[in-house]
C-alpha positions as CSV (number, residue, x, y, z in Angstrom):
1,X,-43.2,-3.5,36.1
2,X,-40.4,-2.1,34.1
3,X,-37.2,0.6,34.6
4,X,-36.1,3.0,31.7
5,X,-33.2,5.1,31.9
6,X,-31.6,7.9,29.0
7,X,-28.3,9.2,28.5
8,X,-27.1,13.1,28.1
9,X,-27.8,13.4,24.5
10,X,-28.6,15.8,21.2
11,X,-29.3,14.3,17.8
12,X,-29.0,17.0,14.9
13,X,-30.4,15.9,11.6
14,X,-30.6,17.3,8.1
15,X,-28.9,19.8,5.2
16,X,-26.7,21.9,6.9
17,X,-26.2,20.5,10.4
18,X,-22.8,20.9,10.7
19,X,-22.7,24.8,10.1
20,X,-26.1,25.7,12.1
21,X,-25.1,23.1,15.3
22,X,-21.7,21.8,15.8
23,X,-20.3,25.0,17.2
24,X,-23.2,24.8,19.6
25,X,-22.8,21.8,20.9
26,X,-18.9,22.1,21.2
27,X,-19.5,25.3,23.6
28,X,-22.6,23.5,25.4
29,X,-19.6,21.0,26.2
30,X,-17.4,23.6,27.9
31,X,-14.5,22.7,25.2
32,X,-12.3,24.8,22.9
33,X,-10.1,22.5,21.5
34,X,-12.2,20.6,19.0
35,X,-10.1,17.7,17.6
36,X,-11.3,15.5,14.6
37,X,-10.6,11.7,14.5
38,X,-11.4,10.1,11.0
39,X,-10.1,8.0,7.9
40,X,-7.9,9.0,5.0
41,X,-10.9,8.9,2.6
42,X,-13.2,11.3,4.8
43,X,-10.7,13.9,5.0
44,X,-8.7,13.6,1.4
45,X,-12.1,12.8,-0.4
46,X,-14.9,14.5,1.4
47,X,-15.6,18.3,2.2
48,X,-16.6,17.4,5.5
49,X,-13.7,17.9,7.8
50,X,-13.3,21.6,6.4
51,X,-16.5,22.3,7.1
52,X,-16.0,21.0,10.3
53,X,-13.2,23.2,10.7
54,X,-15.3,26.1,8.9
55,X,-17.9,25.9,11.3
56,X,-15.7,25.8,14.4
57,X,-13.0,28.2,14.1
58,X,-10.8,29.0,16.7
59,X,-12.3,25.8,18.9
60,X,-11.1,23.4,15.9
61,X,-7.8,21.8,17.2
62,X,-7.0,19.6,13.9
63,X,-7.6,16.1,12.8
64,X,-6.2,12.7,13.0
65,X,-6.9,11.1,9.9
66,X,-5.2,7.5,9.8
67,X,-7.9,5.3,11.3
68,X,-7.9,2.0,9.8
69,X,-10.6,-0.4,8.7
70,X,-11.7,-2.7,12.0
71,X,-10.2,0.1,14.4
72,X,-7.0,-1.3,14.4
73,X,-4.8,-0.7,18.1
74,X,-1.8,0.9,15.8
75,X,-4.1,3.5,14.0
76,X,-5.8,4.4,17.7
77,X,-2.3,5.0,19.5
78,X,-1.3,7.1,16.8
79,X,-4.7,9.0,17.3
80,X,-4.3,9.1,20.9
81,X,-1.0,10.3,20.2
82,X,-1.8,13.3,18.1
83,X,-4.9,14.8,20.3
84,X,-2.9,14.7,23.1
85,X,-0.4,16.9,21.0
86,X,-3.1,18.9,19.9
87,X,-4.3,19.7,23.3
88,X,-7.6,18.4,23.0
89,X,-10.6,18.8,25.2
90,X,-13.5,16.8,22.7
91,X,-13.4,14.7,20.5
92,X,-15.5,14.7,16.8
93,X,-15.5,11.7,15.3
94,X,-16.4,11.4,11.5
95,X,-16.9,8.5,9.7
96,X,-18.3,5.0,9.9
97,X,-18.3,2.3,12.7
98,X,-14.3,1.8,12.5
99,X,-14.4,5.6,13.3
100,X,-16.3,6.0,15.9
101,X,-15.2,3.1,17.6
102,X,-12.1,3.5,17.7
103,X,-12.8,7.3,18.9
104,X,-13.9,5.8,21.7
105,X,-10.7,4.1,22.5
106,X,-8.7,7.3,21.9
107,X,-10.9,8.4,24.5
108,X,-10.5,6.1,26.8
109,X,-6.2,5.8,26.2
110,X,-6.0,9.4,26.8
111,X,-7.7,9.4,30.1
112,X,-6.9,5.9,31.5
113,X,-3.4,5.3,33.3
114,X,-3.2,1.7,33.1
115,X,-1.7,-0.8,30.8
116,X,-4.8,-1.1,27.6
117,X,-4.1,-5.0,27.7
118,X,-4.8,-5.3,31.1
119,X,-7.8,-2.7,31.1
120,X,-9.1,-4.6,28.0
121,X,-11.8,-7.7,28.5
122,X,-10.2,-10.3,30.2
123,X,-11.0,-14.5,29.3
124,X,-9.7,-16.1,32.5
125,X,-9.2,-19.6,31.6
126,X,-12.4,-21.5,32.9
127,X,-14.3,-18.8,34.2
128,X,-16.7,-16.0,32.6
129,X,-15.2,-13.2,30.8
130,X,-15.5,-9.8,32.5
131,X,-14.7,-6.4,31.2
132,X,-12.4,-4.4,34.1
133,X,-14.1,-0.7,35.6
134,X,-13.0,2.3,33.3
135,X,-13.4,4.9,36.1
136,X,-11.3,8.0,35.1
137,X,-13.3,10.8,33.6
138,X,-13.2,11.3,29.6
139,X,-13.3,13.8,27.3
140,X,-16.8,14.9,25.6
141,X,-17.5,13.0,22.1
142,X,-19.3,14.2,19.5
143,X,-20.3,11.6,16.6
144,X,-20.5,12.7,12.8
145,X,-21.7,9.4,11.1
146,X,-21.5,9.0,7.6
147,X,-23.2,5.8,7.1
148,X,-25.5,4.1,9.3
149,X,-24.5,2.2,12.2
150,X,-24.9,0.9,15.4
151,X,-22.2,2.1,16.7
152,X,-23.3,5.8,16.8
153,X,-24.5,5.5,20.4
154,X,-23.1,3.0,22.0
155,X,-20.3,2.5,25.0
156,X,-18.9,-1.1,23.8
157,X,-15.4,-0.6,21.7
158,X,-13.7,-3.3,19.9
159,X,-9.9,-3.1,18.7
160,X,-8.0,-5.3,15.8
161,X,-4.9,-6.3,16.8
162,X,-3.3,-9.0,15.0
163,X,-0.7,-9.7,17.9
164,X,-3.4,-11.2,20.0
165,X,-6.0,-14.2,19.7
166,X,-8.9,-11.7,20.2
167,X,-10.0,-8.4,19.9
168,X,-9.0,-5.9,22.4
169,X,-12.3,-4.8,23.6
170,X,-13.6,-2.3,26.3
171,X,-16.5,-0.7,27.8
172,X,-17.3,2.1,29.5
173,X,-20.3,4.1,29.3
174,X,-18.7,7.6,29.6
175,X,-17.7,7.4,25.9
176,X,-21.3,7.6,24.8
177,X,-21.6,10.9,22.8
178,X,-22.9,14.3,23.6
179,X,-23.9,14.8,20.5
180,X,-24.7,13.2,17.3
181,X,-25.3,14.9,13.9
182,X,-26.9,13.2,11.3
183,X,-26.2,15.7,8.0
184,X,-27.5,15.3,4.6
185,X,-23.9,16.0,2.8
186,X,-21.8,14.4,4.7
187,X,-23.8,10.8,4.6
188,X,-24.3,11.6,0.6
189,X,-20.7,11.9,0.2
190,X,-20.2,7.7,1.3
191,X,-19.8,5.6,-1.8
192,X,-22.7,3.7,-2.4
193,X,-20.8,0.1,-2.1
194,X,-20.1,0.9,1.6
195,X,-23.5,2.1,2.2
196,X,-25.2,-1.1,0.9
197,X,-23.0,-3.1,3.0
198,X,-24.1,-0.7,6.6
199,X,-27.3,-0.9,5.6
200,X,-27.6,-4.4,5.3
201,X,-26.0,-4.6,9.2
202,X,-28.7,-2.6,10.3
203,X,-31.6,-4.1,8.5
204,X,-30.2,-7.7,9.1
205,X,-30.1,-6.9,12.9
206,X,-34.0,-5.3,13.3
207,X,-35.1,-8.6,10.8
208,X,-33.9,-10.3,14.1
209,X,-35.0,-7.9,16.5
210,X,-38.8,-8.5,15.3
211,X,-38.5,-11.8,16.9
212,X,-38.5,-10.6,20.2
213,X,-41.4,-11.3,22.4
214,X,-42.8,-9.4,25.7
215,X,-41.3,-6.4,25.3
216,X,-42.1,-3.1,26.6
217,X,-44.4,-0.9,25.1
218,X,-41.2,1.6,25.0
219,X,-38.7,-0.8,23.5
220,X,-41.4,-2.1,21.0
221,X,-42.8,1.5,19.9
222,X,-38.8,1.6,18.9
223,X,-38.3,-1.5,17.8
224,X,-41.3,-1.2,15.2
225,X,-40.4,1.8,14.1
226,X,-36.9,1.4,13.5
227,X,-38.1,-1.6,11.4
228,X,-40.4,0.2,9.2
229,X,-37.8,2.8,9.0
230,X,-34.9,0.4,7.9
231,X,-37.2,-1.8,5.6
232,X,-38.7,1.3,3.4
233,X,-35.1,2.3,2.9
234,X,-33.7,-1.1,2.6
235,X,-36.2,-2.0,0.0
236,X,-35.7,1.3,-2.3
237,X,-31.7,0.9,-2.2
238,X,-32.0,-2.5,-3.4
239,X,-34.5,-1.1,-6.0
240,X,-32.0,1.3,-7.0
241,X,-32.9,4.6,-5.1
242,X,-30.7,6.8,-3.4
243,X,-31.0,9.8,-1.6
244,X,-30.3,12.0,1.7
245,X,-33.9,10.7,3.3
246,X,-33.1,7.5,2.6
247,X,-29.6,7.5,4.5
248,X,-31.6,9.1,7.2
249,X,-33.7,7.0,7.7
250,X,-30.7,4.0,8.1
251,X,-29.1,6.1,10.2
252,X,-31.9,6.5,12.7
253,X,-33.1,2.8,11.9
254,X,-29.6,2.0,13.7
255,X,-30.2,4.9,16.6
256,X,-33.7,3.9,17.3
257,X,-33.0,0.2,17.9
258,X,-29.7,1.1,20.3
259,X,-32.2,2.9,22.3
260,X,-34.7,0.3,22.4
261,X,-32.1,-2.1,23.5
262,X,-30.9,0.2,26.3
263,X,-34.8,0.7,27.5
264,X,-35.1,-3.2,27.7
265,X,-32.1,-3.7,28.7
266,X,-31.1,-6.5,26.2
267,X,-29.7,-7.3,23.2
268,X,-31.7,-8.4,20.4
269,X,-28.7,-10.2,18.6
270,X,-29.7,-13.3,20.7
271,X,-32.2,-14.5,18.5
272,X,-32.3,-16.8,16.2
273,X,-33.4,-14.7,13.2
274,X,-30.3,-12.2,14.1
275,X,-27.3,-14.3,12.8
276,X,-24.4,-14.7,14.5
277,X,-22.4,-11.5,15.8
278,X,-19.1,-13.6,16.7
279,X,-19.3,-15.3,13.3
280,X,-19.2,-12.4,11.0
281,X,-17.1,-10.3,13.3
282,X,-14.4,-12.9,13.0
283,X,-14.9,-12.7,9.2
284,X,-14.8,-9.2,8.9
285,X,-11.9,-8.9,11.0
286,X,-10.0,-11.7,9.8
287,X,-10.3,-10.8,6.0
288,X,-9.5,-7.3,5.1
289,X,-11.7,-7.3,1.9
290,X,-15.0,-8.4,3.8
291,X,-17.2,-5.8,5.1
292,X,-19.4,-6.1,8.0
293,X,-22.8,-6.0,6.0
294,X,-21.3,-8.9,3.5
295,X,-20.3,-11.4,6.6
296,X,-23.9,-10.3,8.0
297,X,-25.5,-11.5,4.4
298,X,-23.1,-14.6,4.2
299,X,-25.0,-16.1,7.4
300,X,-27.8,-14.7,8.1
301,X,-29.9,-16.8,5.9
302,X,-27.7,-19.7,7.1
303,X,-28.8,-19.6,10.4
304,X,-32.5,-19.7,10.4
305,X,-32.0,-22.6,8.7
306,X,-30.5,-24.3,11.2
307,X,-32.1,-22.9,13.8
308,X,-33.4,-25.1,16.3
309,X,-35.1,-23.2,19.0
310,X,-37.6,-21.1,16.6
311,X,-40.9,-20.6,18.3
312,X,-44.3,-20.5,16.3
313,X,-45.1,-16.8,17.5
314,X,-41.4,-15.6,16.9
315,X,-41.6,-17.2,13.7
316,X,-44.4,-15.7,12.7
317,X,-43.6,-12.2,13.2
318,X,-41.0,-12.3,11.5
319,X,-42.0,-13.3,9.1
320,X,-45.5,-11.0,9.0
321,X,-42.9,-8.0,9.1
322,X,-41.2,-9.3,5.5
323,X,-44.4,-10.2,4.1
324,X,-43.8,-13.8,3.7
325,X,-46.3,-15.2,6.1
326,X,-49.3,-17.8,4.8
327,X,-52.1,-18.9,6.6
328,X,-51.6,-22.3,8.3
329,X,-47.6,-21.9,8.5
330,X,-45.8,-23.7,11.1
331,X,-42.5,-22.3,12.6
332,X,-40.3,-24.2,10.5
333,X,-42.0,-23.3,7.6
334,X,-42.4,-20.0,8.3
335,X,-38.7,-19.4,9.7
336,X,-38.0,-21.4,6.2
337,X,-40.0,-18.4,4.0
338,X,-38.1,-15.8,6.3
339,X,-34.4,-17.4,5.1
340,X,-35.2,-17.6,1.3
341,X,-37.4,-14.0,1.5
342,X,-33.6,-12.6,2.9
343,X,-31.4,-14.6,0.7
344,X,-33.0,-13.6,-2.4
345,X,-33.2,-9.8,-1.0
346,X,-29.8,-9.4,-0.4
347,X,-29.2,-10.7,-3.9
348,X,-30.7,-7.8,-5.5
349,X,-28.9,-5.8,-3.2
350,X,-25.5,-7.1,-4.6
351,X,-25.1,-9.0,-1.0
352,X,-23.3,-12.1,-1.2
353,X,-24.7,-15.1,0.3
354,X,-22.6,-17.7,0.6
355,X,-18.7,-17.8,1.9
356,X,-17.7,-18.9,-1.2
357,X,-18.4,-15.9,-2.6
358,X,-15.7,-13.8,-0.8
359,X,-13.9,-16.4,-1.6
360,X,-13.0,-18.2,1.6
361,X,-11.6,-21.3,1.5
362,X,-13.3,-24.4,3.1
363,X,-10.0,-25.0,4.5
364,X,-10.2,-21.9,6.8
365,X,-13.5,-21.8,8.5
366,X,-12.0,-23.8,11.7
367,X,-9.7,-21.2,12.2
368,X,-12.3,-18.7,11.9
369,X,-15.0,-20.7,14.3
370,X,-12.0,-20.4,16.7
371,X,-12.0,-16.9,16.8
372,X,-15.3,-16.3,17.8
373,X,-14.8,-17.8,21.5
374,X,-13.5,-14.7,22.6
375,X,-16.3,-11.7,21.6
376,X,-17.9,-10.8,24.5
377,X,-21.0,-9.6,23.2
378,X,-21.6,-13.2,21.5
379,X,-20.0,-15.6,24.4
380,X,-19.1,-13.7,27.9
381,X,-18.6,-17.2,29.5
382,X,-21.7,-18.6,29.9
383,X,-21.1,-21.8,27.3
384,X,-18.0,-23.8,26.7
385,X,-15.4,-22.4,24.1
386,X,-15.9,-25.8,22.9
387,X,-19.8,-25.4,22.0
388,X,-19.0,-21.9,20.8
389,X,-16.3,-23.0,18.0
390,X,-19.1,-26.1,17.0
391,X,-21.7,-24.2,16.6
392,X,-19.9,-21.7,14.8
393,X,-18.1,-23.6,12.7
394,X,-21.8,-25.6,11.8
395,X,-22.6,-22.2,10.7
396,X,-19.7,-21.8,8.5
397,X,-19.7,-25.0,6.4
398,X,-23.7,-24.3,6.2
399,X,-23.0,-21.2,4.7
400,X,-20.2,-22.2,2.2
């Protein structure tokens, strides 16, 4: 037996979505004051806010433009701050995963009467982590991403703020969105540097979903095809090719394995072929110049290799799925093929692959291990912060 259960939503994809749907789904949402939440660069060095404002007229309330890389606490109170000026009644967020992340947060701020630090995930000392009940209602959200990522259509939200020891995270599944709208120009208009780097999060993630075993048939009709999907793109980026099918096809990579992972009811970043979240969170958070794809690359390959707990069937369909599998292969030498097949992939993709590329000092990695005790999607209290920070920081000096 198995459950599955879906969340209110309407994906719009392709040239011109903005001007034949947006106003659409803003009225199907019962709202008239539309209010945008993005970054400098999409509104001073994109077209796709006024359009956005174009399309909506008089139910466009303005735009907040000063969310910062990491969706930083500062740049979401000041966001909070200015749709609550603007009167708003939805939010539209446009941009990448700092974006819509932190659109979330603005969501919940605005509706949420409590202190955030005390509403954020707690990490009581010597018990499991837990995440306190978001209960007041919050405004509609529609998402506008212009780059693939996971974080299209999800509930989890994760803050920077470098006054604490951890991120300020929340959850609450009442900032899924509506709506989300997939269109050509607005994901053609993301430099190509920043889409390498999403793309390689996405594809690094289903390399580790395709371990998984005894799924569904729903969550594995999803999984495979987000798979194929991501791979065929992955491959012609790294060949050189661009264009607005192939951002598609990330983009609904990325939406395809969220919704596989809701229908199982798991997370496929578990596995030993996925990484390790806390790890390149806590690189990309710590070091401003690192994006998410880049501490992806740094580990990935890193990890399989030390990987301990590979299983011969895991192993092997993983490896099936790159290509890399040979007749009479064990799981070590298959998980092995699967490392070097990934390292030398995200080489041609300009990836880096070791730390010391990004140039992080040796001298640092214990303070970054530390910082991954307190992610809760990577380490909600079930281990020691002790095993956490040695593991991680095994990882680290393997991947230097």
């Amino acid at each position: 037996m198995f459950k599955a259960s879906g969340f209110a939503w309407r994906l719009y994809c392709g040239a011109g979505a903005i001007e034949q749907g947006l106003e659409e789904a803003v009225r199907r949402a019962g709202a008239a004051r539309a209010f945008v939440v993005c970054s400098p660069s999409i509104n001073r060095r994109t077209e796709t806010v006024a359009r956005i404002a174009a399309a909506l007229g008089e139910r466009y309330a303005g735009v907040f433009d000063g969310i910062e890389k990491d969706s930083t606490y500062a740049s979401v109170g000041a966001a909070r701050d200015a749709a609550r000026a603007a009167g708003a009644d939805l939010l539209i967020a446009v941009g990448g995963g700092s974006v819509l992340v932190a659109c979330r947060a603005v969501a919940i701020f605005l509706a949420e009467a409590g202190d955030p630090f005390a509403l954020m995930t707690q990490y009581p000392a010597g018990k499991p982590a837990f995440s306190p009940r978001l209960v007041a209602p919050k405004l509609p959200i529609i998402n506008i991403p212009t780059t693939p990522t996971s974080a299209m259509n999800r509930a989890g939200t994760g803050l920077k703020n470098p006054a604490l020891d951890q991120r300020m995270e929340y959850f609450d599944p009442k900032t899924r969105p509506q709506a989300i709208f997939l269109d050509d120009a607005a994901l053609l208009a993301t430099p190509l540097g920043m889409l390498r780097s999403t793309a390689t999060t996405v594809f690094a993630g289903l390399v580790g979903a395709m371990a998984q075993q005894g799924l569904n048939p729903l969550v594995e009709g999803d999984r495979d095809q987000a798979f194929r999907l991501a791979k065929r793109a992955y491959l012609r980026l790294a060949a050189g090719e661009d264009d607005a099918a192939l951002r598609q096809d990330l983009c609904l990579a990325a939406f395809l394995q969220n919704r596989a992972e809701d229908d199982g009811g798991r997370s496929f970043r578990s596995a030993a072929f996925s990484g390790n979240y806390a790890v390149s969170t806590a690189l990309h958070v710590r070091y401003p110049h690192v994006g998410q794809g880049e501490s992806t690359a740094v580990v990935h390959a890193a990890r399989i290799r030390l990987a301990e707990d590979v299983t011969a069937p895991a192993a092997r369909q993983v490896a099936e799925a790159l290509g890399v599998w040979a007749d009479n292969m064990d799981a070590r030498r298959a998980a092995l093929a699967v490392a070097d097949a990934l390292e030398a992939l995200y080489q041609r993709m300009g990836m880096p692959v070791r730390l010391r590329d990004l140039d992080i000092a040796a001298k640092d990695l214990p303070a970054v291990a530390a910082e991954t005790v307190k992610n809760f999607n990577a380490n909600a209290g079930v281990r020691s912060a002790e095993e956490q920070v040695a593991e991680a920081l095994a990882l680290l000096r393997a991947a230097h």
